[in-house]
Backbone as XML, in Angstrom:
<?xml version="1.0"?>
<chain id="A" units="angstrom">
  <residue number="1" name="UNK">
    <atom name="N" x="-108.653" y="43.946" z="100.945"/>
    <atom name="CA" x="-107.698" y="44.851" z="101.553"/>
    <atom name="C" x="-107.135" y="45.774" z="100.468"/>
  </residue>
  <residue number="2" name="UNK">
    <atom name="N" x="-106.710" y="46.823" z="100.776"/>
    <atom name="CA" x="-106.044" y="47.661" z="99.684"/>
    <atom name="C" x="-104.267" y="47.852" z="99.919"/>
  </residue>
  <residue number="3" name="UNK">
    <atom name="N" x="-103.942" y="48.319" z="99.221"/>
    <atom name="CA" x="-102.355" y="48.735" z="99.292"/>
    <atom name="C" x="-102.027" y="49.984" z="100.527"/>
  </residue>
  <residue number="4" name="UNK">
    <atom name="N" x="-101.264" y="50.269" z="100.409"/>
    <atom name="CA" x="-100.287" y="51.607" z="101.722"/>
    <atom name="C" x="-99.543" y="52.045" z="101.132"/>
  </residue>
  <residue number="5" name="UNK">
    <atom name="N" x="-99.257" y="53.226" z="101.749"/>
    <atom name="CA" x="-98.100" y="54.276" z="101.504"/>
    <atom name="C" x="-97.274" y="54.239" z="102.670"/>
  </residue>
  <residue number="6" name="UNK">
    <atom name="N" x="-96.078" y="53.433" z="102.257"/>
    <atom name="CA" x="-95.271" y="54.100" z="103.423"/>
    <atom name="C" x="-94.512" y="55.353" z="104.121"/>
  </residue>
  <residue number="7" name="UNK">
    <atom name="N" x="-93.695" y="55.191" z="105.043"/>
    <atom name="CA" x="-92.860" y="56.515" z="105.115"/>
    <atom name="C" x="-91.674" y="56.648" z="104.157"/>
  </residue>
  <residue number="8" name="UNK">
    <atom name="N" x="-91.772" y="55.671" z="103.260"/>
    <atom name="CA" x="-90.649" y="56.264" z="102.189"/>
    <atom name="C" x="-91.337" y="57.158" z="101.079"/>
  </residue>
  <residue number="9" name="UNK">
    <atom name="N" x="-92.501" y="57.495" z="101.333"/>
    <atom name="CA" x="-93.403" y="58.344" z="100.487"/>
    <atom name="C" x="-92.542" y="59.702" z="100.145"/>
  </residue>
  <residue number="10" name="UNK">
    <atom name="N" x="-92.206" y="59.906" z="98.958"/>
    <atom name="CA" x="-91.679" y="61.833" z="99.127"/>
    <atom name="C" x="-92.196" y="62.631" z="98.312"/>
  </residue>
  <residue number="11" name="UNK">
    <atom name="N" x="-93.493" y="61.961" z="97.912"/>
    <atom name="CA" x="-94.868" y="62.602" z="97.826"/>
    <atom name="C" x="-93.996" y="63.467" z="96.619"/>
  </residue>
  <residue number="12" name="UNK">
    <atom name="N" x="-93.885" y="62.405" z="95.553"/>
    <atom name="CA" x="-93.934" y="62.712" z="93.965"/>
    <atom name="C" x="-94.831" y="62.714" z="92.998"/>
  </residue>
  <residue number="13" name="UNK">
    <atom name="N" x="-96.167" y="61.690" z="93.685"/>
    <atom name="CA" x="-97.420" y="61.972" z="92.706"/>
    <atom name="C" x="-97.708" y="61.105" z="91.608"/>
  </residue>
  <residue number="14" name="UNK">
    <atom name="N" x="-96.575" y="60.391" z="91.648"/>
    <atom name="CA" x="-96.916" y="59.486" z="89.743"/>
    <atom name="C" x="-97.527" y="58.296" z="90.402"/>
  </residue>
  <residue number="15" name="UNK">
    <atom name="N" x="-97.516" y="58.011" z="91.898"/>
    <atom name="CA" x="-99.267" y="57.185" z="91.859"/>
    <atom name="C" x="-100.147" y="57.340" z="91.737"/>
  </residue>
  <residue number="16" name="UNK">
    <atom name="N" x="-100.400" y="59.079" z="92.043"/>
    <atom name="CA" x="-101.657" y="59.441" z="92.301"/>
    <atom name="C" x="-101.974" y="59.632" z="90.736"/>
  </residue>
  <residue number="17" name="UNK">
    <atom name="N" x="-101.326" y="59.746" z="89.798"/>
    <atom name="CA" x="-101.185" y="60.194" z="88.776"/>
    <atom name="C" x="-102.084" y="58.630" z="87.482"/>
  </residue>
  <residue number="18" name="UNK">
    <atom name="N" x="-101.620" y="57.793" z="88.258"/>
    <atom name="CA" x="-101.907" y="56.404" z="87.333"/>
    <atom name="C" x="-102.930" y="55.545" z="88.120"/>
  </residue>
  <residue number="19" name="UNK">
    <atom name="N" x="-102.868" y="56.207" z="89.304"/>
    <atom name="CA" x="-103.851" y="55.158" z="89.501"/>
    <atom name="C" x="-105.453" y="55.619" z="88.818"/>
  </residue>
  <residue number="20" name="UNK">
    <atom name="N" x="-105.945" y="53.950" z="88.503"/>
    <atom name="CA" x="-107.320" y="53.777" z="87.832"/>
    <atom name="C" x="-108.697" y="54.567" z="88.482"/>
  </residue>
  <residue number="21" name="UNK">
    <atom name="N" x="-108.257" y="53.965" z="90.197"/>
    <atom name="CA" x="-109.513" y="54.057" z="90.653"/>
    <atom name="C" x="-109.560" y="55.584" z="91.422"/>
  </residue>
  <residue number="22" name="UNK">
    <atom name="N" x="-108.396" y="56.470" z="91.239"/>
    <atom name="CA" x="-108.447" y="57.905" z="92.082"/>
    <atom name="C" x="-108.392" y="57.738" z="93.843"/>
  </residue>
  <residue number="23" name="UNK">
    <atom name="N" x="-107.476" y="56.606" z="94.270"/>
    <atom name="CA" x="-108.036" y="56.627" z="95.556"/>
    <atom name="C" x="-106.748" y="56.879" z="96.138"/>
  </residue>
  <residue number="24" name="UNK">
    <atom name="N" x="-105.788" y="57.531" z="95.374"/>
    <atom name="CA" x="-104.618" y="58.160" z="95.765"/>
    <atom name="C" x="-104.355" y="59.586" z="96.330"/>
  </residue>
  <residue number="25" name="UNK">
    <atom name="N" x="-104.061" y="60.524" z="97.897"/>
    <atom name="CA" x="-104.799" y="61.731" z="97.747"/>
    <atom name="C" x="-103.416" y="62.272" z="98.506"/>
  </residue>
  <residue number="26" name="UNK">
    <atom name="N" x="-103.003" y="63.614" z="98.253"/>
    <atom name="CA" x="-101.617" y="64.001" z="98.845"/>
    <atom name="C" x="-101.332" y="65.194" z="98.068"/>
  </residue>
  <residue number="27" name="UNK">
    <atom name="N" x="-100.837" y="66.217" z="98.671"/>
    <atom name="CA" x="-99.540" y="67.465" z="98.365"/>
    <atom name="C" x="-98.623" y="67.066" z="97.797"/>
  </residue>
  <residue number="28" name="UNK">
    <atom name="N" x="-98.155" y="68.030" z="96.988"/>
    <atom name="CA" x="-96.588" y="67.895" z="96.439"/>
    <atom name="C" x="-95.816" y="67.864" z="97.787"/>
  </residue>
  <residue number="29" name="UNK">
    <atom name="N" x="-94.975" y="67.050" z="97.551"/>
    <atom name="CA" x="-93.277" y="66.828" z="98.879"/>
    <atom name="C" x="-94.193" y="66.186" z="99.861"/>
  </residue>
  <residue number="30" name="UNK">
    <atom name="N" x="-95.273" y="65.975" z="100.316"/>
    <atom name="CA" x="-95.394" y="64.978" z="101.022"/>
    <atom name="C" x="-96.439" y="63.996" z="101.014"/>
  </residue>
  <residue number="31" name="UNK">
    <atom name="N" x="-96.144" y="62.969" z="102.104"/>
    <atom name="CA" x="-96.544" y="61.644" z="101.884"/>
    <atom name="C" x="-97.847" y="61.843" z="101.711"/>
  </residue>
  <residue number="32" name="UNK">
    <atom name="N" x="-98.155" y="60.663" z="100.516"/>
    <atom name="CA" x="-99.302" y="60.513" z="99.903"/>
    <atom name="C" x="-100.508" y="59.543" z="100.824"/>
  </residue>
  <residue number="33" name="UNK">
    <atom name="N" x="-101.541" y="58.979" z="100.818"/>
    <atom name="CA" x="-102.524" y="58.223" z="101.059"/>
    <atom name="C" x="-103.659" y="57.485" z="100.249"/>
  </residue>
  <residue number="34" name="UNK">
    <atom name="N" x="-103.938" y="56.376" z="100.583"/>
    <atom name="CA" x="-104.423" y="55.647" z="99.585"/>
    <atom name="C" x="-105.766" y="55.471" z="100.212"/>
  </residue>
  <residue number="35" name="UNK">
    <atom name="N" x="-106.816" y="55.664" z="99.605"/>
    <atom name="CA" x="-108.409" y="55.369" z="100.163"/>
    <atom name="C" x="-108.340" y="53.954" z="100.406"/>
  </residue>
  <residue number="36" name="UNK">
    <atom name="N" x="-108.966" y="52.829" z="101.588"/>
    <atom name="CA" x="-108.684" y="51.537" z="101.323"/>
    <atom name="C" x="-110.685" y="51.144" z="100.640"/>
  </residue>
  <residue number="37" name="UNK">
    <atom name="N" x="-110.745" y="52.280" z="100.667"/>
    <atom name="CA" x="-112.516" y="51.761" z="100.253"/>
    <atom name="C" x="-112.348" y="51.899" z="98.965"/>
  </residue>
  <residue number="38" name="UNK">
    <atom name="N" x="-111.509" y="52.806" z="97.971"/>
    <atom name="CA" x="-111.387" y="53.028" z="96.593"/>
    <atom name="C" x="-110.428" y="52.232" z="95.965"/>
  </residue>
  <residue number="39" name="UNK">
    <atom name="N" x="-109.600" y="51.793" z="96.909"/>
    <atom name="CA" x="-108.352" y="50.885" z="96.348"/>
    <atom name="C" x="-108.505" y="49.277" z="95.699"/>
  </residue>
  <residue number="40" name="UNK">
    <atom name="N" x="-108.326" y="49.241" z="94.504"/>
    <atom name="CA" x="-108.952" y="47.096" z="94.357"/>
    <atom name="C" x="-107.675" y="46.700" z="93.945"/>
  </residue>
  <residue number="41" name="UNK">
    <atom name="N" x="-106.541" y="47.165" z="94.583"/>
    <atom name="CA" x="-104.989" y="46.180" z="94.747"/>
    <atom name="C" x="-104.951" y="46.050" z="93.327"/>
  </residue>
  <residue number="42" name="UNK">
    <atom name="N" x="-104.710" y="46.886" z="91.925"/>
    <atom name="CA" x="-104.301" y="46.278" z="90.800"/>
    <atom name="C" x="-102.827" y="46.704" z="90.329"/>
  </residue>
  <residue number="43" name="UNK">
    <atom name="N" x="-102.529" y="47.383" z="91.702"/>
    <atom name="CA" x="-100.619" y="47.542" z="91.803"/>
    <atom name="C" x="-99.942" y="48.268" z="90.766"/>
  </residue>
  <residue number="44" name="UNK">
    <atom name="N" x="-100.873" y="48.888" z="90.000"/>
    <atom name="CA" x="-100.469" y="50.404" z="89.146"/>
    <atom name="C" x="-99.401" y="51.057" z="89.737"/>
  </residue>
  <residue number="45" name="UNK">
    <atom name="N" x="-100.245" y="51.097" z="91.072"/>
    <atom name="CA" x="-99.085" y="52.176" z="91.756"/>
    <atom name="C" x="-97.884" y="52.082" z="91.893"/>
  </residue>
  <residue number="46" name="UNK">
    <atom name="N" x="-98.259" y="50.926" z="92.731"/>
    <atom name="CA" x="-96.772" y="50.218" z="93.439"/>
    <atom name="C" x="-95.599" y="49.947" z="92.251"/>
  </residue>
  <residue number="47" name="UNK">
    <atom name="N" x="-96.486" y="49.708" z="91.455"/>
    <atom name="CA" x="-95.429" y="49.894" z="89.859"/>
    <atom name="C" x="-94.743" y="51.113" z="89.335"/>
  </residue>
  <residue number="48" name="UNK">
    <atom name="N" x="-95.551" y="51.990" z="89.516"/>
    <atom name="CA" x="-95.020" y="52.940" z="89.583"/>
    <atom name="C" x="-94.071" y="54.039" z="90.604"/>
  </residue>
  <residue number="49" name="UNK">
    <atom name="N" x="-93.864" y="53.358" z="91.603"/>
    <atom name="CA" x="-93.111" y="54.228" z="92.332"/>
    <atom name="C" x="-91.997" y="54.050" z="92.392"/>
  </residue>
  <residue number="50" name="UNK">
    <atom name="N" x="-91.299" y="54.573" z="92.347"/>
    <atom name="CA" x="-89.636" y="54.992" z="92.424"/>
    <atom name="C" x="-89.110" y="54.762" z="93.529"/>
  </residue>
  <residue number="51" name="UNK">
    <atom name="N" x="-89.468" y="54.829" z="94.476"/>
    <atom name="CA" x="-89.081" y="54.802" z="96.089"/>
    <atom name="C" x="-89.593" y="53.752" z="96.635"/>
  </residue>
  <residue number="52" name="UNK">
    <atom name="N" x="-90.307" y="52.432" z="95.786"/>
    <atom name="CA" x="-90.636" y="51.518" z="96.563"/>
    <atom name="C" x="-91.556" y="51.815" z="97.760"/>
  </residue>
  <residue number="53" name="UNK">
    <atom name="N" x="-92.472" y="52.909" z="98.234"/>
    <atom name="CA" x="-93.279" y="53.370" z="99.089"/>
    <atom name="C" x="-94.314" y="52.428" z="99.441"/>
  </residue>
  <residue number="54" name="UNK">
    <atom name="N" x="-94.882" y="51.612" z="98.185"/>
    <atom name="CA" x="-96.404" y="51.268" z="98.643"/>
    <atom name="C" x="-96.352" y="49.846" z="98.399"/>
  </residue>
  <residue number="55" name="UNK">
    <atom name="N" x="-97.242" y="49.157" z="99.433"/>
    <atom name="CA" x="-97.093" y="47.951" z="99.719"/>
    <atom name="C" x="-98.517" y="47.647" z="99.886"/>
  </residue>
  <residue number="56" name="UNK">
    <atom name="N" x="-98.736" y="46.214" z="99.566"/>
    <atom name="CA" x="-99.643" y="45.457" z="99.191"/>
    <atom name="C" x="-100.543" y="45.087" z="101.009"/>
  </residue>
  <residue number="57" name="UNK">
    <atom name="N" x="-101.207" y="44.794" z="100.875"/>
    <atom name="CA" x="-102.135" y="44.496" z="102.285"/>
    <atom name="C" x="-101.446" y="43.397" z="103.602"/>
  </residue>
  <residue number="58" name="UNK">
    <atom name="N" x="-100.393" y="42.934" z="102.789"/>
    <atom name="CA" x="-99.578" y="41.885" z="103.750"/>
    <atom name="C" x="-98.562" y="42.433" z="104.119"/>
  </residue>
  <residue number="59" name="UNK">
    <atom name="N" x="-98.092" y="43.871" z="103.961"/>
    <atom name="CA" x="-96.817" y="44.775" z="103.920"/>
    <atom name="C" x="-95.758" y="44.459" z="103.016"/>
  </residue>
  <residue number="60" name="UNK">
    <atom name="N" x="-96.099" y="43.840" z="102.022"/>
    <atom name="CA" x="-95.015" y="43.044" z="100.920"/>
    <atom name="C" x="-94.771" y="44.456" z="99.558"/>
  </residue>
  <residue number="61" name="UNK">
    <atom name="N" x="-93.678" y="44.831" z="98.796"/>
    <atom name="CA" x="-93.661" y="45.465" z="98.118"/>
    <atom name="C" x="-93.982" y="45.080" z="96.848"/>
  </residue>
  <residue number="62" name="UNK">
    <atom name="N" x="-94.762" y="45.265" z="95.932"/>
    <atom name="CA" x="-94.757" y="44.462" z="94.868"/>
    <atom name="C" x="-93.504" y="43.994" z="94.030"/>
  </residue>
  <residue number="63" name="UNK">
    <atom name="N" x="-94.687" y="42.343" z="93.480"/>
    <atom name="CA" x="-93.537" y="41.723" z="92.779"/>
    <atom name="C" x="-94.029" y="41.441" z="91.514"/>
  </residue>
  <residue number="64" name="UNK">
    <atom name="N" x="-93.606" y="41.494" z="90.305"/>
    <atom name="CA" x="-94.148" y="40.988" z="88.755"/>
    <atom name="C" x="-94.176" y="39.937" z="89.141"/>
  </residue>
  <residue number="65" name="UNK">
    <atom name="N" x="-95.932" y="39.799" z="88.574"/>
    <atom name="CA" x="-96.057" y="38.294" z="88.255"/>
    <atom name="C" x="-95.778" y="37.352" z="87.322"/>
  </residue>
  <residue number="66" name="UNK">
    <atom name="N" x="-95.526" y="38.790" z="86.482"/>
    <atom name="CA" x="-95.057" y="38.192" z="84.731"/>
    <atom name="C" x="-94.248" y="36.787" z="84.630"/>
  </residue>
  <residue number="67" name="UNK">
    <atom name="N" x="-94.579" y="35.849" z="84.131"/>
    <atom name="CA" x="-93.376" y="34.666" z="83.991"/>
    <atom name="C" x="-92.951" y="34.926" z="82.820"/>
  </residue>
  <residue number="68" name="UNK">
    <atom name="N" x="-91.868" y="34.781" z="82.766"/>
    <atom name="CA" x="-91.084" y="35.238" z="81.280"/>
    <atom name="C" x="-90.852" y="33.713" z="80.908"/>
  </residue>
  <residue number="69" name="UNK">
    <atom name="N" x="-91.419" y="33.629" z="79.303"/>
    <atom name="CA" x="-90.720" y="32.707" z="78.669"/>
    <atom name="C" x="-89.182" y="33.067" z="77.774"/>
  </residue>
  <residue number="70" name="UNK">
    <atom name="N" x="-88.973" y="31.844" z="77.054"/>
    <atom name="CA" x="-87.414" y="32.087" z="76.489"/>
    <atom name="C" x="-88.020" y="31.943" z="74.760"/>
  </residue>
  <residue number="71" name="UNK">
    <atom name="N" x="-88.314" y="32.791" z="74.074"/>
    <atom name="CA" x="-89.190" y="33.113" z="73.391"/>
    <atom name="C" x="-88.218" y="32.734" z="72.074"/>
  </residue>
  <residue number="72" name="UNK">
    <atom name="N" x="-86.750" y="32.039" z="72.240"/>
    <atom name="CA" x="-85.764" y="31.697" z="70.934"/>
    <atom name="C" x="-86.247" y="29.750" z="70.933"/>
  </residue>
  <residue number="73" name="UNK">
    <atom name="N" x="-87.414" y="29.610" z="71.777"/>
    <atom name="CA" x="-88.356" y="27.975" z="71.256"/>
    <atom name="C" x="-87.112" y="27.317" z="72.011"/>
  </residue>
  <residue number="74" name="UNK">
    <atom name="N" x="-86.384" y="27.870" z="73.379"/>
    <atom name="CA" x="-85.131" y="26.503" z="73.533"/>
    <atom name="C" x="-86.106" y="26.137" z="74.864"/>
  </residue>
</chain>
């Protein structure tokens, strides 16, 4: 499955801008679209958006997977 653009899209571009695979396609000021045949979910985007717009194939907004350690060894 690939990611979405929602209607909070206001088609600013810095997904289309980072994403890897180019499957990001849209005008300035409005909502953008994501190819789901070009898309392989590596959440560039969704990282990058400001407006929280694009969501993962389950309608979920992304979340870091990062686990943070406590890196002072306690």
């Amino acid at each position: 499955m690939a990611y979405r653009i929602t209607g909070a899209c206001l088609g600013c571009g810095g997904c289309k801008v980072v994403c890897p695979a180019e499957a990001i396609s849209g005008l300035p000021e409005q909502m953008h679209v994501i190819d789901p045949g070009r898309c392989f979910e590596c959440g560039v985007c969704a990282r990058s958006c400001p407006h929280k717009a694009i969501v993962d194939s389950a309608g979920q907004p992304y979340v870091s997977k990062i686990i943070r350690q406590d890196v002072r060894g306690r």
